[in-house]
C-alpha positions in Angstrom: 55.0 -7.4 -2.1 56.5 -10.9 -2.4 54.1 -13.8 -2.7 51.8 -13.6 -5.6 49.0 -14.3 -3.4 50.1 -10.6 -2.6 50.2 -9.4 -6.1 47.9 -6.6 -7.5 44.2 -7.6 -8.9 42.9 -4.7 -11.3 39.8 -2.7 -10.8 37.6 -2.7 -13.0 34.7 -0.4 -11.3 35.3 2.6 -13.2 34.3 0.6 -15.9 31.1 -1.2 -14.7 30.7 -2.1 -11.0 30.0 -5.6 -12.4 28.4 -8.0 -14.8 25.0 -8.2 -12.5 24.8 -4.4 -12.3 22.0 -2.1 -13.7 24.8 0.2 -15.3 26.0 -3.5 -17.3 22.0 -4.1 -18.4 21.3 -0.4 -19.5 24.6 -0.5 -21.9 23.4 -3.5 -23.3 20.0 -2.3 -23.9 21.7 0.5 -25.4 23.8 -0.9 -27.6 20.7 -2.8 -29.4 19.4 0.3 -30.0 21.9 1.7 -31.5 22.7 -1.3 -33.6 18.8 -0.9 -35.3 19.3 2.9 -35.6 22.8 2.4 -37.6 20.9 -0.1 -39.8 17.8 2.6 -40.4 19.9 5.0 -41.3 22.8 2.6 -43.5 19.5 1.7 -45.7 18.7 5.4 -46.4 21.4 6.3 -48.9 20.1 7.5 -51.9 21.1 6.6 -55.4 24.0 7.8 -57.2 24.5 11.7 -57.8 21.6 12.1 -55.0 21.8 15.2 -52.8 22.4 15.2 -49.0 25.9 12.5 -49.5 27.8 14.3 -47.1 25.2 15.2 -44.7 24.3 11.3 -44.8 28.0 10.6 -44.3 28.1 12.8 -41.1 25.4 10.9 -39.5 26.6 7.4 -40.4 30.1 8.2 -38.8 28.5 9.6 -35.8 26.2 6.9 -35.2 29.4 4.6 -35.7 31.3 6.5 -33.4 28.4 5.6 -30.8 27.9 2.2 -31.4 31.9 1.5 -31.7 32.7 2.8 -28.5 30.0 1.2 -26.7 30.1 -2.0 -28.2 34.1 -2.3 -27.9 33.7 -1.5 -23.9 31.0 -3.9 -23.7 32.6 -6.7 -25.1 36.5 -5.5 -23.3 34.6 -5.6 -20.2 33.3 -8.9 -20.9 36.5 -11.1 -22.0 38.6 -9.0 -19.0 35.8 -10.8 -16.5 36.2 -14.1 -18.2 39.7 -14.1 -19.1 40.5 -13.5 -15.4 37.7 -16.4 -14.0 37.5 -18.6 -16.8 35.1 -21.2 -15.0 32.7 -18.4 -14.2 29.6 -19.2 -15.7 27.9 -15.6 -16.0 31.4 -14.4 -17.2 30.9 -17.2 -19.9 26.8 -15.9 -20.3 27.6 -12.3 -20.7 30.7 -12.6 -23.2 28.0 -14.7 -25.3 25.5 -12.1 -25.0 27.8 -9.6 -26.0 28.6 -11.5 -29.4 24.8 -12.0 -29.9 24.2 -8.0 -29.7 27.5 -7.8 -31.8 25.2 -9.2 -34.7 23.5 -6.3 -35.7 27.0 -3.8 -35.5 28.2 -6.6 -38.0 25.6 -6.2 -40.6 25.7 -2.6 -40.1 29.2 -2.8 -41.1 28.2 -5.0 -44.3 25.4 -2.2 -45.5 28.0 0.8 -44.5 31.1 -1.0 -47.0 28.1 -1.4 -49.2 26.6 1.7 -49.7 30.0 3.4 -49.7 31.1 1.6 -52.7 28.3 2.5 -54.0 29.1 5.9 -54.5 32.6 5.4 -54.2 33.9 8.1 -56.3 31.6 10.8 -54.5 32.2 9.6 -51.3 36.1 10.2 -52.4 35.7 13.9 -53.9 34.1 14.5 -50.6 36.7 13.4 -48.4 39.9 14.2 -50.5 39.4 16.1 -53.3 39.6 20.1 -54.2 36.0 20.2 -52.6 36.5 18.2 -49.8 34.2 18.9 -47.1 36.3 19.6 -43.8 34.2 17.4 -41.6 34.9 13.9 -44.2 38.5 15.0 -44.9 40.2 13.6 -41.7 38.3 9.3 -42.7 39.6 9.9 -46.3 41.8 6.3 -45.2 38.9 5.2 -43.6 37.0 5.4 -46.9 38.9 3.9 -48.6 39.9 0.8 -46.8 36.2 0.5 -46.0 35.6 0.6 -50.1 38.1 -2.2 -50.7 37.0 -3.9 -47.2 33.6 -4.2 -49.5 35.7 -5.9 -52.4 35.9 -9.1 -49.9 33.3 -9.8 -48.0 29.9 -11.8 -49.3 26.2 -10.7 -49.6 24.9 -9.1 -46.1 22.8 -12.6 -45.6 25.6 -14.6 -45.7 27.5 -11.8 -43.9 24.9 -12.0 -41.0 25.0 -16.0 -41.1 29.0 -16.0 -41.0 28.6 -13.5 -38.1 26.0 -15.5 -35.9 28.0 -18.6 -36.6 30.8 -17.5 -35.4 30.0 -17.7 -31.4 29.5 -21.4 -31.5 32.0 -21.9 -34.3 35.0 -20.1 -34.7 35.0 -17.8 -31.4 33.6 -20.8 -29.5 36.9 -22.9 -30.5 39.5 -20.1 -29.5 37.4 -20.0 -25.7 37.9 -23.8 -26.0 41.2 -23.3 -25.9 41.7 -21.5 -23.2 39.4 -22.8 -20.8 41.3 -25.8 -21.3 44.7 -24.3 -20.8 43.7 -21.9 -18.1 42.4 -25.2 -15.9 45.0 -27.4 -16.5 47.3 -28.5 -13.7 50.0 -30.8 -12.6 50.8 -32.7 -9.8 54.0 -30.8 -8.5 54.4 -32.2 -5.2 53.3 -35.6 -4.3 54.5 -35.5 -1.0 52.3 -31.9 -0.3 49.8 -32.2 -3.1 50.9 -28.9 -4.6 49.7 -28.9 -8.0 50.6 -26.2 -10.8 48.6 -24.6 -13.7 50.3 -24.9 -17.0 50.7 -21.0 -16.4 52.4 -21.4 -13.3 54.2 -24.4 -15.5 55.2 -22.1 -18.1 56.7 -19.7 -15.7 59.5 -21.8 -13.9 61.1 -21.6 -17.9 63.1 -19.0 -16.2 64.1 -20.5 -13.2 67.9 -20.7 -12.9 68.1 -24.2 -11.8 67.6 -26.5 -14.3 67.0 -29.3 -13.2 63.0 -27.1 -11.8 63.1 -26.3 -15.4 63.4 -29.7 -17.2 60.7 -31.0 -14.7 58.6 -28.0 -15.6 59.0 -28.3 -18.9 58.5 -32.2 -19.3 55.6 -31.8 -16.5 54.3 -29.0 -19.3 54.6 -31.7 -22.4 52.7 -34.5 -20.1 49.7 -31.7 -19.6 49.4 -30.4 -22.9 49.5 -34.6 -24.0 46.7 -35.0 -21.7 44.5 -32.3 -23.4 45.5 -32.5 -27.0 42.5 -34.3 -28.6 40.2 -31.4 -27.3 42.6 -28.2 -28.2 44.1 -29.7 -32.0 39.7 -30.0 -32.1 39.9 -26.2 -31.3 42.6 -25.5 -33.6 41.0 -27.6 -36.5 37.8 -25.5 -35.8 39.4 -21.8 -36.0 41.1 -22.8 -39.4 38.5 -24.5 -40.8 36.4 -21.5 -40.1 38.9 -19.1 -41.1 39.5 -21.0 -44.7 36.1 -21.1 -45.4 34.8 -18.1 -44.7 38.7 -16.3 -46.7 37.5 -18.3 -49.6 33.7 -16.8 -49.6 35.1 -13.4 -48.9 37.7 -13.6 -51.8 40.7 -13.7 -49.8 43.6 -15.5 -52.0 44.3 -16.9 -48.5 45.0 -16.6 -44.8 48.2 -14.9 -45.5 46.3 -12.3 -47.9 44.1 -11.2 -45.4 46.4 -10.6 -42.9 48.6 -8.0 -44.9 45.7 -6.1 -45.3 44.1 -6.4 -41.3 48.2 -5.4 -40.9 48.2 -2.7 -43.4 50.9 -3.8 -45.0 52.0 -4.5 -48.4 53.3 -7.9 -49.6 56.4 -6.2 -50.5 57.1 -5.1 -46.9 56.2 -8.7 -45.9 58.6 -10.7 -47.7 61.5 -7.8 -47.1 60.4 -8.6 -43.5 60.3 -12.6 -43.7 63.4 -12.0 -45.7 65.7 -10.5 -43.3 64.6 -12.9 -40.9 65.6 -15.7 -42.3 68.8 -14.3 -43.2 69.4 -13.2 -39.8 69.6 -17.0 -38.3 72.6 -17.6 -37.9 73.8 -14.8 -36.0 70.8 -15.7 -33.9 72.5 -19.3 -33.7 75.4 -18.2 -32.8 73.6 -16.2 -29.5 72.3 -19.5 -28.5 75.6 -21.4 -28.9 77.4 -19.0 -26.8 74.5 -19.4 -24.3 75.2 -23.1 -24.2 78.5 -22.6 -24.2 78.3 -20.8 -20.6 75.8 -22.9 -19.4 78.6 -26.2 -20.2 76.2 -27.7 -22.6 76.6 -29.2 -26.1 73.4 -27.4 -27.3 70.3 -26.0 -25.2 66.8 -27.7 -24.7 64.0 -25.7 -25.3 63.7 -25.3 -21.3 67.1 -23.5 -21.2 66.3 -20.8 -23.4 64.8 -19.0 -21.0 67.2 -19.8 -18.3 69.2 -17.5 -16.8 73.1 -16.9 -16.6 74.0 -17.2 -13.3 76.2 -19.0 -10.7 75.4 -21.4 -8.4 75.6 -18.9 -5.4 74.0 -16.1 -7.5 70.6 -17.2 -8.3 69.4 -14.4 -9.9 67.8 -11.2 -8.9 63.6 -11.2 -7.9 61.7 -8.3 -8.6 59.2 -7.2 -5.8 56.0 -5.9 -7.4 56.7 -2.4 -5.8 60.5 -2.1 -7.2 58.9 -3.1 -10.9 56.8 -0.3 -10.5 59.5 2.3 -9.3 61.7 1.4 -12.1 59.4 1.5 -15.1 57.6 4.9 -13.8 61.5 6.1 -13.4 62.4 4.8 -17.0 59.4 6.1 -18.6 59.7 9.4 -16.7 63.1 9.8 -18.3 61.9 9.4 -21.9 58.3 11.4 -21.2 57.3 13.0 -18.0 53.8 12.6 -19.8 54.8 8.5 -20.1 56.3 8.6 -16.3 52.7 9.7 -14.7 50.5 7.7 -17.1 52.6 4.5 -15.8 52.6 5.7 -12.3 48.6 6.5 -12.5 48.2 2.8 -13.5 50.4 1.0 -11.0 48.3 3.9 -7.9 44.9 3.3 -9.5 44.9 -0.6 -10.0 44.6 -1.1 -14.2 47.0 -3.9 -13.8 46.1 -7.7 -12.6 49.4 -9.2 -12.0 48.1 -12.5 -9.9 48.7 -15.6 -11.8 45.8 -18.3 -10.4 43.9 -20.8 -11.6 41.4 -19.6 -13.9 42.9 -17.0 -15.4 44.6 -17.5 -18.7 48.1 -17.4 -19.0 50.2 -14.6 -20.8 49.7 -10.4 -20.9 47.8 -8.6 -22.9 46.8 -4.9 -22.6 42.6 -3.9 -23.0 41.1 -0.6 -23.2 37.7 0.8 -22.7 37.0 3.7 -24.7 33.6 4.6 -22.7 35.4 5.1 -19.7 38.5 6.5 -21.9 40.6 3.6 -19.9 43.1 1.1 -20.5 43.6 -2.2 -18.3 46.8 -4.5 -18.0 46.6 -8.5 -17.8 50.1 -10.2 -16.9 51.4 -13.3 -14.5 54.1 -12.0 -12.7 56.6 -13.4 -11.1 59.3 -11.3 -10.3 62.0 -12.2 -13.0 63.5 -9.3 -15.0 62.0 -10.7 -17.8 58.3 -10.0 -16.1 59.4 -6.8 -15.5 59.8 -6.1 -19.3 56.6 -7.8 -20.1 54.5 -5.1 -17.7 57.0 -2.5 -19.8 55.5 -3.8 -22.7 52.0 -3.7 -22.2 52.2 -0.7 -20.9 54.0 0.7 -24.0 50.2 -0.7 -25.4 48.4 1.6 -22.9 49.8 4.6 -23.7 49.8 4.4 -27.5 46.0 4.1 -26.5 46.3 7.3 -24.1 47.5 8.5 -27.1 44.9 8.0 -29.2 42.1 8.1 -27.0 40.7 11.2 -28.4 40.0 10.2 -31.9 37.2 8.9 -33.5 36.6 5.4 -33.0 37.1 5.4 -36.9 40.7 6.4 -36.7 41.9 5.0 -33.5 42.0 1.5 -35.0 45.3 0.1 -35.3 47.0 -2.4 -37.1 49.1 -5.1 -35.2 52.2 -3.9 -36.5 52.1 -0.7 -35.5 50.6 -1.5 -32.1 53.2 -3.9 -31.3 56.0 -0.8 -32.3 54.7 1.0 -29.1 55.5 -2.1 -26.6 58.5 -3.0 -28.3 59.8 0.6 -27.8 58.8 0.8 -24.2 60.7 -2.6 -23.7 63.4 -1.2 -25.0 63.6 2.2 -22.7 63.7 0.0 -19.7 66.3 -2.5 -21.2 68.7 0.6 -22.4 68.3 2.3 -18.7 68.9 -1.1 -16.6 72.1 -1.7 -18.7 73.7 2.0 -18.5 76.7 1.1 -16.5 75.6 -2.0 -15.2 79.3 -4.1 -14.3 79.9 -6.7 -16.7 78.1 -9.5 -15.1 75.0 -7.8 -14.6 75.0 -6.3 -17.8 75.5 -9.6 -19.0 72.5 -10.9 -17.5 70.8 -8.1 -18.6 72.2 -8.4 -22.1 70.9 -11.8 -22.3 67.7 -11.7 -21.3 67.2 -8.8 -23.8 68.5 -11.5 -26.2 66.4 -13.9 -25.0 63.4 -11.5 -25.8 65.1 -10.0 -29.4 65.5 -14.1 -30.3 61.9 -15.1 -29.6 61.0 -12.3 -31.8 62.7 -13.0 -34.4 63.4 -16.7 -34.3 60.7 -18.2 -32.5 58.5 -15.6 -34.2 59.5 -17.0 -37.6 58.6 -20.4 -36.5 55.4 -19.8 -35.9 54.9 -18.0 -39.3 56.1 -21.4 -40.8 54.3 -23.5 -38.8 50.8 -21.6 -39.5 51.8 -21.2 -43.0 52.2 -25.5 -42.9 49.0 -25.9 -41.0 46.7 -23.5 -43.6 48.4 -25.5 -46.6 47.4 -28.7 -45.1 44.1 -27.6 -43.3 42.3 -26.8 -46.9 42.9 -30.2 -47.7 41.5 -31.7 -44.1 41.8 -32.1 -40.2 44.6 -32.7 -38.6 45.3 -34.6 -35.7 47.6 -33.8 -33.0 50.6 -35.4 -33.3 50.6 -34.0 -37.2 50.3 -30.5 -35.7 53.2 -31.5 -33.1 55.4 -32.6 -36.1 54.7 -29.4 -38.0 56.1 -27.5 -35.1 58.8 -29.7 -34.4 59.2 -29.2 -38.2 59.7 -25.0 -37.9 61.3 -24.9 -34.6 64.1 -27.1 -36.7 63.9 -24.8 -39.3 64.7 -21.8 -37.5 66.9 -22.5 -34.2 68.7 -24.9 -36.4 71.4 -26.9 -34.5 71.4 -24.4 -31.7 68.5 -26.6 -30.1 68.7 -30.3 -29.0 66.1 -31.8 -31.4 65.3 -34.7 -29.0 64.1 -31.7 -26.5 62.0 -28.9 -28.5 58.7 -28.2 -27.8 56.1 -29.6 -30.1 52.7 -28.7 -28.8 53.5 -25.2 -28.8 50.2 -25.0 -30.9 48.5 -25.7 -27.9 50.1 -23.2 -25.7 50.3 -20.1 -28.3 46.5 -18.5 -27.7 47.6 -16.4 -31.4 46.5 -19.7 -33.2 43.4 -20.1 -32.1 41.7 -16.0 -33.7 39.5 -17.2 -36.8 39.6 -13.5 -37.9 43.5 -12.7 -37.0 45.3 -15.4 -38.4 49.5 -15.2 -38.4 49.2 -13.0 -34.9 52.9 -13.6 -35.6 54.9 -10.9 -37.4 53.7 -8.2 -36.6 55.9 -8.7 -33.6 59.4 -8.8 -35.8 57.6 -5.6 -37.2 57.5 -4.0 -33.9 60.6 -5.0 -32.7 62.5 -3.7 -35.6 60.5 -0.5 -36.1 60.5 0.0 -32.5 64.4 -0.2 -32.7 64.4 2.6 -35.5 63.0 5.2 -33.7 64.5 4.3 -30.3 67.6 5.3 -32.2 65.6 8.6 -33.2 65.4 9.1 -30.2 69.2 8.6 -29.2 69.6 10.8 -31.6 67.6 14.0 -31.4 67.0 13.5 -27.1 63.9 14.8 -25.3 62.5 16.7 -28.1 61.7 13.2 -29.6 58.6 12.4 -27.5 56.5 15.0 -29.0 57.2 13.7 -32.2 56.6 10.0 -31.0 53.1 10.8 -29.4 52.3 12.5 -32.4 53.1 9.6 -34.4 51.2 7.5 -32.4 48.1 9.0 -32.7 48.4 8.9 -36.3 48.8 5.1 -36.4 44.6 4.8 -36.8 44.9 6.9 -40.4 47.1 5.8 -42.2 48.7 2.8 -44.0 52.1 1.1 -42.5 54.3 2.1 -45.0 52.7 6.0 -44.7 52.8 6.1 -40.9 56.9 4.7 -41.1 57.7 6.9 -44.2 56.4 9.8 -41.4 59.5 8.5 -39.3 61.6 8.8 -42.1 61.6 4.3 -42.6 61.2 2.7 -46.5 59.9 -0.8 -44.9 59.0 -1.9 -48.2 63.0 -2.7 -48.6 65.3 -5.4 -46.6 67.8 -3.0 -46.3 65.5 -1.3 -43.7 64.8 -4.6 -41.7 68.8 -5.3 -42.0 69.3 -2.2 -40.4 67.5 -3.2 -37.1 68.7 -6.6 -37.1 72.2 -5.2 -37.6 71.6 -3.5 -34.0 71.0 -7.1 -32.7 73.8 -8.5 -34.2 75.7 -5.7 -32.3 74.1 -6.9 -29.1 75.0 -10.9 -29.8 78.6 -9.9 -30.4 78.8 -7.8 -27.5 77.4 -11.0 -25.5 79.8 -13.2 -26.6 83.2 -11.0 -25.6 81.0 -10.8 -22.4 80.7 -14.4 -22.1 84.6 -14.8 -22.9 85.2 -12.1 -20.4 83.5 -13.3 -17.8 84.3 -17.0 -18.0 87.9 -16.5 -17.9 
């Protein structure tokens, strides 16, 4: 296929046949009702050293384990109609109705954290002590993160208020933000009229002439000037909610919170943020070379993204058909298992690769566990780089193949660990396209894989600092938009350093990040360096032991829903807890970087 009017659109029948169907209004009328039995049964419990605890436990799980899956498909089905047709108004009507029947699961969630703590150290012999009944032993983490879960949240009434405001405050802000920057376009063409989306903006970063990516990029900044009033509105709104609501619930902060949704320790965060920072300059020195090829003094933010090519070599463009045949071929090679899951979702249309107006820019993988399903969301347009970003979400699907078969209860993973699976499937199609590719392709392969490892790491870090800046300040009061602009012009200085021209970074990256804008997922940030680096580890398992590996790796996927972080890596044989660790994956970067610059030396001689 070239064209991306010719580009895949996923199908989403197997699902629901649509958001008007009778299947769509009996799930919903099911999900109510099991919202009011959960809540029946929740206020049953009976007082400490009561009889019939584990007989009550089995029920509450299973009722969960109905309500969970239903209410999760409900609500993927919903955003994957909206995110995809952002201007459709039932889209917009049945994601809200969604949240409304949401309110009930909520509370039931309050009561369950409740009466488990309330027996807490029953509830615990039950599930992991000398007793333990066999049927509670496999949630013994999901006990107790649910006990301390209890420790910070407020009184079920205020629980249920923070809840139902939520759609028109702090969920109502994030869809602000990305109706506005999924509608947003350009004059591109005044002699045609051709207009782009800030998507189709955004994309033309990785254009190899520069002069298309300046006039993107400045084209980009005028758009995202035109709209800032409303989104810094929408940002103001989802951390204001957010440091209210962290403040009721006991949270020490934004930053608190999001260790523990991570399942993390602090200790492995500031190992993590550590290393980064530490890391920089080799990072600068990546970008230097970079400029150094391209004949520049230092890159604008529009270059990093550009390619390394001649002017009579523009670059390679992937059809949508080749991406296919070379990510089923890469994944076959690690996983026959991997290779047919990929192939079955490229045959049976899970993937909506179209960019277009209305549908919000980015990737990002979904799964249905009704219909025992995941679906893809990308904007491709045929650079390598797009290629890697289908890799990647696909490395998302099949940790969810993997894991498809547990109980909702234990097939909820952190960020971190989620993003480990992506990164490593990234990283099986990088290592196969550079196996004895000549030295200019494998430079241009090398590089974007830099490209990737240094927005990771560097831009990644940046946005830590920037949303650690804008929570500091936010507790204190709104702030308007060129405040937010200087904060980010403030950490992408901090981080690229002198590699970047400073007169030409990009300061309303707030606006374009959709991370931000989460009132329950704040610093959607990290986790990424997490996965990268982790990802690296066990792709060098897997170097290591061969084909025997992906057993072990599907098994440690599956497990990522009951354990902690540090216990799932300490299965793989990682301490993350120390820098050393995080060194060690960086170190394999470095490697990279230094291999890129003899190549650039090599080549430009």
């Amino acid at each position: 296929m070239t064209g991306s009017e010719n580009l895949p659109l996923w199908d989403l029948s197997p699902v629901f046949p649509g958001l008007d169907s009778p299947e769509w209004t009996t799930a919903k009328a099911r999900i109510a009702g099991l919202g009011d039995q959960l809540i029946a049964h929740l206020s049953s419990l009976g007082p400490a050293g009561s009889p019939g605890l584990a007989e009550w436990l089995v029920k509450s799980l299973e009722l969960g384990e109905k309500a969970s899956s239903l209410y999760t498909t409900l609500g993927a089905y919903a955003y994957s109609c909206y995110s995809t047709a952002t201007r459709d108004a039932m889209a917009m009507a049945e994601l809200n109705a969604v949240e409304e029947l949401a309110l009930p699961l909520k509370r039931a969630e309050v009561l369950n954290r409740n009466a488990l703590a309330s027996r807490r150290d029953e509830v615990l012999a039950l599930a992991t002590g000398p007793k333990a009944d066999p049927r509670l032993a496999p949630f013994h983490f999901f006990f107790e993160e649910e006990i301390f879960l209890q420790s910070r949240q407020m009184a079920p009434e205020l629980e249920d208020l923070a809840a139902d405001l939520s759609r028109s405050g702090g969920d109502a802000w994030g869809r602000l933000q990305e109706a506005v920057s999924s509608n947003t376009s350009v004059l591109w063409d005044d002699r045609t009229g051709e207009r782009k989306t800030i998507t189709e903006l955004r994309n033309l970063a990785y254009d190899p002439d520069r002069a298309v990516r300046a006039k993107a990029f400045l084209l980009e900044l005028d758009a995202w000037k035109g709209v800032e009033i409303p989104v810094a509105a929408a940002l103001n709104g989802v951390k204001g909610f957010a440091v209210s609501l962290n403040k009721r619930r006991g949270w020490k902060g934004a930053i608190d919170k999001s260790i523990t949704q991570s399942r993390m320790s602090p200790a492995t965060l500031d190992a993590l943020i550590g290393a980064m920072e530490d890391s920089l300059p080799v990072f600068r020195r990546y970008l230097g070379a970079k400029a150094a090829f391209l004949g520049l003094p230092k890159l604008a933010f529009y270059d990093i993204f550009g390619p390394l090519v001649s002017e009579s070599d523009k670059g390679r463009t992937w059809t949508w058909e080749e991406a296919g045949v070379f990510i089923v071929e890469k994944f076959s090679s690690f996983d026959p298992a991997m290779g047919a899951f990929a192939a079955r979702a490229f045959r049976e249309s899970w993937i909506d690769a179209r960019p277009r107006e209305g549908k919000i820019g980015g990737a990002y993988c979904i799964h249905f566990p009704e219909a025992r399903v995941p679906r893809v969301l990308c904007n491709f347009d045929g650079t390598f780089s797009d290629l890697v970003t289908v890799a990647h979400e696909l490395g998302h699907a099949w940790h969810y193949d993997c894991i498809k078969d547990k109980p909702q209860a234990l097939a909820q993973y952190p960020m971190t660990l989620a993003e480990t699976a992506s990164i490593f499937a990234e990283t099986l199609v990088f290592e196969s396209a550079m196996a004895g590719a000549p030295d200019a392709e494998r430079l241009g392969l090398l590089e974007l894989h830099l490209q990737d490892s240094t927005q990771v790491i560097v831009d990644i870090l940046s946005r830590y600092k920037f949303e650690a800046s804008v929570f500091a300040r936010r507790e204190k009061g709104e702030l308007p938009a060129e405040d937010f602009c200087a904060l980010m012009s403030e950490a992408q200085m901090a981080t690229y350093g002198d590699a970047l021209d400073p007169e030409l970074l990009h300061p309303w990256m707030w606006a374009a990040k959709g991370h931000y804008y989460s009132p329950e997922l704040s610093f959607y940030n990290f986790p990424y360096a997490f996965g990268l680096l982790f990802g690296l580890g066990l792709y060098a398992r897997y170097r290591k032991e061969g084909p025997a590996f992906a057993a072990s790796y599907r098994s440690l996927l599956a497990q990522t829903g009951s354990a902690s972080a540090v216990e799932v890596t300490r299965m793989a044989g990682f301490d993350i807890e120390t820098k050393a660790f995080w060194k060690s994956g960086l170190d394999v970067i470095g490697a990279q970087i230094a291999e890129f610059e003899a190549l650039v030396a090599k080549v430009k001689a």
